[in-house]
N, C-alpha and C positions, 0 to 999 in steps of 0.2 A: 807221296801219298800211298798210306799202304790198301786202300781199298781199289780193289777193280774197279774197272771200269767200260763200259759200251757205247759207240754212237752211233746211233740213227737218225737221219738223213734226209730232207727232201729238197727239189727244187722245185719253183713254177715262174712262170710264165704266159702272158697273155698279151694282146694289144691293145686291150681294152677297147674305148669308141675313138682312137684313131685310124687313122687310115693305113697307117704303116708301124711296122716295129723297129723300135730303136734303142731299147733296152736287150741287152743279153746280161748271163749268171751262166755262171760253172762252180759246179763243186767238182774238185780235182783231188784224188786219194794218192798216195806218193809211191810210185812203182816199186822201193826198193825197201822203203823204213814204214811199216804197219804202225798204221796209229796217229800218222802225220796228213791232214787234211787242209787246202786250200780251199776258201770259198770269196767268188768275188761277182760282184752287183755292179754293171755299169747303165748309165741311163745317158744316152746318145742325146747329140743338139747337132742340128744345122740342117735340115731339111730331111728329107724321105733319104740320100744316097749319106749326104753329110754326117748325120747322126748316126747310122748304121755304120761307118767306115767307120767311126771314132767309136764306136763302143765295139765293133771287135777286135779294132787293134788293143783294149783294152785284155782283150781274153786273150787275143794271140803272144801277148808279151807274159801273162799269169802263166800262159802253157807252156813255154821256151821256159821260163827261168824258175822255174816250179820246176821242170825236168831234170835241172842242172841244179838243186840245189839239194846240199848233202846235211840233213839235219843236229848230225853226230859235230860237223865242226861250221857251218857255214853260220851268218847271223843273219836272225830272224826280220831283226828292222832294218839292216842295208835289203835283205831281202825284196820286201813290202816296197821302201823308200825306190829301190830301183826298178821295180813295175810304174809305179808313177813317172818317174823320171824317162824312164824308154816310152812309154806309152805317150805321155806329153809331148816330146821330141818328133817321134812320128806321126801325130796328129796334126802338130803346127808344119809339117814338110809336107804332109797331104794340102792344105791347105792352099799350098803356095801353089798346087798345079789343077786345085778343084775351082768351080766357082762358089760353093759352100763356105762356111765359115763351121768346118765342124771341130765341137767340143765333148765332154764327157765328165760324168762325175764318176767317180769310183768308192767304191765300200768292200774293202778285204778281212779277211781274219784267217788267219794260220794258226790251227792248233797244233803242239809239237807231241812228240812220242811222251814227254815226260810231265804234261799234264800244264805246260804251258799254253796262254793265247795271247798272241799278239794281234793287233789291229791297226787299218790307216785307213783314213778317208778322205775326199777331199771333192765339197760339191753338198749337195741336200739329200743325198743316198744315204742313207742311217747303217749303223749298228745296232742291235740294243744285248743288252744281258742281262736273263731274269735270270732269276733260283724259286720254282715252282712258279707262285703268280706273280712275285716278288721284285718290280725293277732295281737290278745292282746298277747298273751304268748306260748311258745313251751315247752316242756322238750329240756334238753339236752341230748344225748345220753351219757350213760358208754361208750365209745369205742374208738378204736386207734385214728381213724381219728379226733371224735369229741375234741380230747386232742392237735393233730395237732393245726384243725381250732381255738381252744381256744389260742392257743399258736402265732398263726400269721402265723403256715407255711404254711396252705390250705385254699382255700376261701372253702365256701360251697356247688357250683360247684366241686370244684375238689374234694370235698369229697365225694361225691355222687359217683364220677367214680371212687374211687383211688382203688388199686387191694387190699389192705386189710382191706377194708370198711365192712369185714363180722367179723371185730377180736374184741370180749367185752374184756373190763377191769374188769366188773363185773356184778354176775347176781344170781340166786339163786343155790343151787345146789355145790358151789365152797367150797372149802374149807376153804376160810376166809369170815367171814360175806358179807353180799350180802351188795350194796351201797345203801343209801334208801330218794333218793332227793323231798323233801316234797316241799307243796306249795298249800296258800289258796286264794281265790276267795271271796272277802269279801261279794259279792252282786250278783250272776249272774242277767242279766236285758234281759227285752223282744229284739231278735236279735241277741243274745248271741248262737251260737251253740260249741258242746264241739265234740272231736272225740280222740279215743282211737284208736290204728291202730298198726299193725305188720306191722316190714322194708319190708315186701312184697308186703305192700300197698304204704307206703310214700316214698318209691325207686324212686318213675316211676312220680312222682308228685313233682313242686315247693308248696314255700307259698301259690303264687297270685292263682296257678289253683285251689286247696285245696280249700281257702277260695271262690273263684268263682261258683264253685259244692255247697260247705257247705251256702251260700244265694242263690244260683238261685234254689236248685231243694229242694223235700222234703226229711228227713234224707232217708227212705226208698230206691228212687229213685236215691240218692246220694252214696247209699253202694253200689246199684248195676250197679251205673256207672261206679265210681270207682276200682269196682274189676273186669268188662270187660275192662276198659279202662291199669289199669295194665298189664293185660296179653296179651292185645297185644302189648304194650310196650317190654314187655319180650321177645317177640316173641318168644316163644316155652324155654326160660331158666327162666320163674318165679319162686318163693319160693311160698311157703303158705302164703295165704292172710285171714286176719281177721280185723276187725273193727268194732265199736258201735257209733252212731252217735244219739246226744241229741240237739234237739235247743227247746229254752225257746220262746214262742211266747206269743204275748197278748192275754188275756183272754177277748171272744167276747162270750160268753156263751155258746161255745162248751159241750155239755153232756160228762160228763166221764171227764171233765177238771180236772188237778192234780192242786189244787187253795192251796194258801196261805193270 
């Protein structure tokens, strides 16, 4: 791509009307190669300790092997693939010494130096990717309903309400391999914003308003619309809410610009 390029950044974070937090999110910038960003959205299960242990071993494995990994030769999807893999492994050996049964969804995306994005998820934690208001691509959820609407029996309206819209097919933590649906971004381009989010956030939100938030406002501004404008959606029954939001802007000579 010969056009520069910028990103700006945000996270958030809330516990919404639970009682505890069991979602965590990092965006991780890469100590040695500019321009190479980790972002990753975990939503915890298994109680107040159980959900919290499994969604930070979800960060603590993104932060080890994000450390060690060298963008110039290493690959992007063993990358991704082996966060899930480690993270799974030590969830299911927590397990065996907690009384919890804790699990965890994940939702990653690694932008590279060269204008690549790669992505995995595994669980109801979304990705999306607009271009202005524009949705390019979503994840699909692991979960009952998303297997319905795959199937033809619910539109995606009715999956949003359906009463077992909280039930995964799969996620880490399980006892059979976690499901691990990949997907690359050949080029992200100026306009391009990317967003990582827990069912706590994308519940309460269409496409169109999503992408409306993700170009009219800046990431910052848009995490914290968003996670006021969920909860009062919820009215007093939210889940925990998390999300990391990236948009690529043109590079105007902004100081501190992340250039390629």
């Amino acid at each position: 791509m010969s056009q520069g390029y910028r990103l700006t950044a945000s996270t958030g974070i809330h516990k919404g009307d639970r009682e505890y937090q069991q979602d965590q999110v990092v965006l991780l910038s890469h100590a040695r190669v500019n321009g190479c960003v980790l972002a990753v959205v975990a939503d915890g299960m298994g109680g107040r300790s159980g959900g919290r242990k499994a969604s930070d071993q979800v960060m603590l494995s993104a932060r080890q092997l994000f450390e060690r990994f060298a963008p110039e030769n290493d690959s992007p999807h063993e990358l991704l693939q082996q966060l899930l893999k480690e993270a799974h492994l030590v969830i299911k050996l927590t397990a065996i010494s907690a009384e919890q049964e804790p699990h965890s969804t994940v939702a990653a995306f690694l932008i590279l130096p060269n204008g690549e994005c790669h992505w995995i998820h595994a669980g109801d934690s979304r990705i999306y990717h607009f271009h202005g208001d524009r949705l390019i691509k979503r994840t699909m959820d692991h979960s009952y309903v998303q297997a319905l609407v795959d199937r033809g029996e619910l539109t995606e309206e009715e999956a949003s309400h359906h009463p077992q819209s909280n039930i995964l097919l799969g996620c880490l933590g399980t006892e059979s391999d976690p499901p691990m649906a990949y997907h690359v971004i050949d080029q992200v381009k100026p306009g391009d914003s990317l967003m990582a989010c827990s069912d706590g956030v994308w519940h309460y939100f269409t496409n169109a308003e999503l992408g409306s938030v993700l170009a009219g406002l800046s990431p910052r501004e848009a995490t914290e619309f968003l996670i006021d404008k969920a909860r009062s959606r919820a009215r007093g029954g939210g889940d925990n809410l998390s999300l990391v939001v990236v948009r690529i802007e043109p590079l105007v000579g902004t100081p501190g610009a992340i250039r390629r």
